[in-house]
PyMOL commands that place a pseudoatom at each C-alpha (Angstrom):
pseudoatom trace, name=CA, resn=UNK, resi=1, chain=A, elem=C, hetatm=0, pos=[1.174, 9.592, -20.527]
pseudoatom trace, name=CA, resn=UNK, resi=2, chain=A, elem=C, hetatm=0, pos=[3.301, 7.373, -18.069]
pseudoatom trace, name=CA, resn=UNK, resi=3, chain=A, elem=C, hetatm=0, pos=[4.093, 9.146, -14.552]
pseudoatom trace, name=CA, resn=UNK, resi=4, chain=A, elem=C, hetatm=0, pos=[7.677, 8.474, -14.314]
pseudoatom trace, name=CA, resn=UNK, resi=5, chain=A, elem=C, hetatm=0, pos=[8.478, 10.320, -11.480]
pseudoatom trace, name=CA, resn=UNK, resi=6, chain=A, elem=C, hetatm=0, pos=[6.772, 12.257, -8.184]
pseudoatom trace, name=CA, resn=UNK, resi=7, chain=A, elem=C, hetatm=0, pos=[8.551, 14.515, -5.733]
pseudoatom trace, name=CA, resn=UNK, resi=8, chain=A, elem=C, hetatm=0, pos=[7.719, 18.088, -4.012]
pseudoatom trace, name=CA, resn=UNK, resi=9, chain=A, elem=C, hetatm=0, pos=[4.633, 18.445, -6.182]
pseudoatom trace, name=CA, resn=UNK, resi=10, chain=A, elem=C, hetatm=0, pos=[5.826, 18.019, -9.489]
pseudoatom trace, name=CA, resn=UNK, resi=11, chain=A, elem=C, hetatm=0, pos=[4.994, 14.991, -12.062]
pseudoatom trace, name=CA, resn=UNK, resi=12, chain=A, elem=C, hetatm=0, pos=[7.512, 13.752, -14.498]
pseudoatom trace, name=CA, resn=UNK, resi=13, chain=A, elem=C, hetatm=0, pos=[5.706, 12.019, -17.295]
pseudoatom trace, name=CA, resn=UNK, resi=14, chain=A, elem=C, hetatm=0, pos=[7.119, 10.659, -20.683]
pseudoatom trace, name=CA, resn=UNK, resi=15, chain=A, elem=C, hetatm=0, pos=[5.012, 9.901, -23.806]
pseudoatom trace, name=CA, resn=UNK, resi=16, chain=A, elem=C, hetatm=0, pos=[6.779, 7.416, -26.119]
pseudoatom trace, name=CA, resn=UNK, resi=17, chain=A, elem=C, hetatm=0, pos=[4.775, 8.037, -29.083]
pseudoatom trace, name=CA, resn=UNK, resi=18, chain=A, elem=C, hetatm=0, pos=[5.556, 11.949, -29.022]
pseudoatom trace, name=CA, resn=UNK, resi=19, chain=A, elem=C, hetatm=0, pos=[7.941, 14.422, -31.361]
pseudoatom trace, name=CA, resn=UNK, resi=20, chain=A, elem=C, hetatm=0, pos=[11.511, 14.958, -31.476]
pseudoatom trace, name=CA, resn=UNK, resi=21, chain=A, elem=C, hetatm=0, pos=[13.686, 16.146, -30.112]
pseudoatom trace, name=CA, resn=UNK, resi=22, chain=A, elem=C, hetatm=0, pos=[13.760, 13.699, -27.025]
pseudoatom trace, name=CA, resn=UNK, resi=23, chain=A, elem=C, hetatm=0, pos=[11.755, 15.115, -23.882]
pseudoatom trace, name=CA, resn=UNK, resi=24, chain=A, elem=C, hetatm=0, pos=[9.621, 14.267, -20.620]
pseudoatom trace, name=CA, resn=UNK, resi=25, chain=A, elem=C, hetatm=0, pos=[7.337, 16.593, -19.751]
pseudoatom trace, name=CA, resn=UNK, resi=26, chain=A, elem=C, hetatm=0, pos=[6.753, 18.287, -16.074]
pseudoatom trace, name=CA, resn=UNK, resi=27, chain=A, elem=C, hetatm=0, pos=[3.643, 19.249, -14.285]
pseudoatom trace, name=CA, resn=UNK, resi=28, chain=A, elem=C, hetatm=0, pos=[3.106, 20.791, -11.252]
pseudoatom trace, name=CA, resn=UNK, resi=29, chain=A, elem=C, hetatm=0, pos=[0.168, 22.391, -10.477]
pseudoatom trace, name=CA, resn=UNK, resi=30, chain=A, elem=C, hetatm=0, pos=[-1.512, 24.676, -13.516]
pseudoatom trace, name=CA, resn=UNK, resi=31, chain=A, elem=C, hetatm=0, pos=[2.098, 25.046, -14.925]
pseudoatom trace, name=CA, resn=UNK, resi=32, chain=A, elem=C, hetatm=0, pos=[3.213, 22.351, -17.634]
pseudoatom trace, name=CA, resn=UNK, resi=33, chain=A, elem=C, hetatm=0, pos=[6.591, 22.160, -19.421]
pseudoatom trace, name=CA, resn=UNK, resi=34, chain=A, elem=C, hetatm=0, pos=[8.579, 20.019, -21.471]
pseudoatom trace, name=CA, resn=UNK, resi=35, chain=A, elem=C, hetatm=0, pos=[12.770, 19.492, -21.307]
pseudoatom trace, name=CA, resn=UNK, resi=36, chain=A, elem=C, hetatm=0, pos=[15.175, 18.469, -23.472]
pseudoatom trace, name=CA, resn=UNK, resi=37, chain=A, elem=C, hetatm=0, pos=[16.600, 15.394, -22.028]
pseudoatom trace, name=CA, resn=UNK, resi=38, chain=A, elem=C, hetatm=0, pos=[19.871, 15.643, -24.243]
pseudoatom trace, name=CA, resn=UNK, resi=39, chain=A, elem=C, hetatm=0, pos=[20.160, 19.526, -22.961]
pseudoatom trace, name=CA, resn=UNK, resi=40, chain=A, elem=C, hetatm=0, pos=[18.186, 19.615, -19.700]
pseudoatom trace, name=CA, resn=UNK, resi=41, chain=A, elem=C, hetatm=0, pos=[16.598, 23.124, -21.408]
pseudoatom trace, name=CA, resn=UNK, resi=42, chain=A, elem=C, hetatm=0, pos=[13.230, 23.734, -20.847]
pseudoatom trace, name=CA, resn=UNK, resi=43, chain=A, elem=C, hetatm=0, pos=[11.853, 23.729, -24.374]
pseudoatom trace, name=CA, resn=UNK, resi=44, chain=A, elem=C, hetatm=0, pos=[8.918, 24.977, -23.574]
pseudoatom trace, name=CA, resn=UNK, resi=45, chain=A, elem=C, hetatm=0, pos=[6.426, 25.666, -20.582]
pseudoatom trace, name=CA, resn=UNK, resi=46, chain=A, elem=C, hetatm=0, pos=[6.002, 28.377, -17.850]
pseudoatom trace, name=CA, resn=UNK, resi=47, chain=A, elem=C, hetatm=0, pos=[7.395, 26.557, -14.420]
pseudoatom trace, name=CA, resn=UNK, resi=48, chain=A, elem=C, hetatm=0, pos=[7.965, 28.722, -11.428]
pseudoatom trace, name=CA, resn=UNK, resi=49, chain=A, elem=C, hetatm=0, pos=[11.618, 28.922, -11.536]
pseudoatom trace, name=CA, resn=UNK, resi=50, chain=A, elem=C, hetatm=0, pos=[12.356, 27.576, -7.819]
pseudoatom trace, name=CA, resn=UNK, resi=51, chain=A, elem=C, hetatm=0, pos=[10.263, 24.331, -9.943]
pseudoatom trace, name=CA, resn=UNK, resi=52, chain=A, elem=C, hetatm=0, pos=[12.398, 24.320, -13.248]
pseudoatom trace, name=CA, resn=UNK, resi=53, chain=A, elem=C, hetatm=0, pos=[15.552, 23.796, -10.911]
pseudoatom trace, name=CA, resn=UNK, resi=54, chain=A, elem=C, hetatm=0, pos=[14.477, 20.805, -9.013]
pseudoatom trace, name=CA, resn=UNK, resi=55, chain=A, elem=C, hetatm=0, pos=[13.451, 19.205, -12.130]
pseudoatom trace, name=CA, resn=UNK, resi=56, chain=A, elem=C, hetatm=0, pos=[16.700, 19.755, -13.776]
pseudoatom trace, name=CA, resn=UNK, resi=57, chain=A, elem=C, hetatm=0, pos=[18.380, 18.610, -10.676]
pseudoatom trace, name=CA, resn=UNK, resi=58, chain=A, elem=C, hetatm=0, pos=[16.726, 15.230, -11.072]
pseudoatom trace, name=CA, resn=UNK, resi=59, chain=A, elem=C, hetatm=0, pos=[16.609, 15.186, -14.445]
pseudoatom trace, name=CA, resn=UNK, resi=60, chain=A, elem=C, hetatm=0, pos=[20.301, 15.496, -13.922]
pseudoatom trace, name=CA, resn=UNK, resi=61, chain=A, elem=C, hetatm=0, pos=[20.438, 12.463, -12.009]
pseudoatom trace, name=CA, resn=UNK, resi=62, chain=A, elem=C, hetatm=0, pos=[18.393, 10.083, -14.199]
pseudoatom trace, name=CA, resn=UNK, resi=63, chain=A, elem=C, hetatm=0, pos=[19.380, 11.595, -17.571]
pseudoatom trace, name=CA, resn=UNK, resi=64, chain=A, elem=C, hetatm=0, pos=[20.930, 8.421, -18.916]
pseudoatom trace, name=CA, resn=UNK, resi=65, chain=A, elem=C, hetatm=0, pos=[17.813, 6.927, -17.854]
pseudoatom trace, name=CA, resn=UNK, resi=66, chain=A, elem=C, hetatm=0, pos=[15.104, 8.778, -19.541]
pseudoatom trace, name=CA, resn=UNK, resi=67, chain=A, elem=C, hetatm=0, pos=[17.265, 8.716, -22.374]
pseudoatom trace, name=CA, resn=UNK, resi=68, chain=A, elem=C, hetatm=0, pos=[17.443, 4.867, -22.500]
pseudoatom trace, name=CA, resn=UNK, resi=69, chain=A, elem=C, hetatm=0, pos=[13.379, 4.937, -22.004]
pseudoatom trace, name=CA, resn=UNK, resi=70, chain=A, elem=C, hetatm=0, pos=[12.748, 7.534, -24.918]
pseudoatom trace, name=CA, resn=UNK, resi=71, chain=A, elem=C, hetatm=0, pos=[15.610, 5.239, -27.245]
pseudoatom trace, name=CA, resn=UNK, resi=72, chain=A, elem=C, hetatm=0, pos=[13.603, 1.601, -26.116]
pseudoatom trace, name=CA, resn=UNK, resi=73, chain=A, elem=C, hetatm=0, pos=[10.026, 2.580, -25.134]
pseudoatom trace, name=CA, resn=UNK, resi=74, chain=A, elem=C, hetatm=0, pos=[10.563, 0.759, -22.121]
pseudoatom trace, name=CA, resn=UNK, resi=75, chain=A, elem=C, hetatm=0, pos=[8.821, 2.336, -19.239]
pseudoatom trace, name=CA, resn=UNK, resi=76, chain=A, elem=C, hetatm=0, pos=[10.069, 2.227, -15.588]
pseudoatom trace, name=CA, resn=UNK, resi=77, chain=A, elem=C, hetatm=0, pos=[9.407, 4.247, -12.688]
pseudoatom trace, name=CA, resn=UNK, resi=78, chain=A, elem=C, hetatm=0, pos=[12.739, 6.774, -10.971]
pseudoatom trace, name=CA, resn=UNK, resi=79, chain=A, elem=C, hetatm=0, pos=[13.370, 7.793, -7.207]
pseudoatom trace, name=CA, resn=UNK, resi=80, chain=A, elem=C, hetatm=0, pos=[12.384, 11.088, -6.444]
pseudoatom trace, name=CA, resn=UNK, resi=81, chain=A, elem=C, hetatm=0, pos=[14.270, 13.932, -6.084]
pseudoatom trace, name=CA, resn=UNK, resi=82, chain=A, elem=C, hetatm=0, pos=[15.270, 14.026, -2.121]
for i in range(1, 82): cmd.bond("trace and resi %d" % i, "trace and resi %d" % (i + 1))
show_as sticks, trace
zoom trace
């Protein structure tokens, strides 16, 4: 699974050949979860919540482009959250 992303611990990672609904997953640490990247939810997973909110923040950032990479399985790598 690509890394798409690093910052504060936590690994952003996006897996073109995976299910719907559109997702990336998150990893930091033991704790793994996957969010929506039409609805920002986390779909499923068990982040520590101070964790779940710096991932949506950047997810919030780069939505438009993790939804470009799930739509043309075109990997890049994003900033960071700072």
């Amino acid at each position: 699974m690509p890394e798409i992303a690093r910052f504060y611990g936590i690994i952003i990672k996006l897996f073109f050949g995976d299910h719907p609904p559109p997702h990336f997953h998150a990893v930091y640490g033991e704790h793994n979860a996957i969010f929506n990247i039409e609805t920002l939810d986390m779909i499923e997973g068990d982040l520590p919540e101070r964790a779940r909110k710096l991932v949506v923040e950047w997810a919030a950032f780069y939505q438009f482009d993790l939804d470009q990479m799930w739509k043309t399985q075109e990997f890049k790598k994003l900033p960071p959250l700072q």
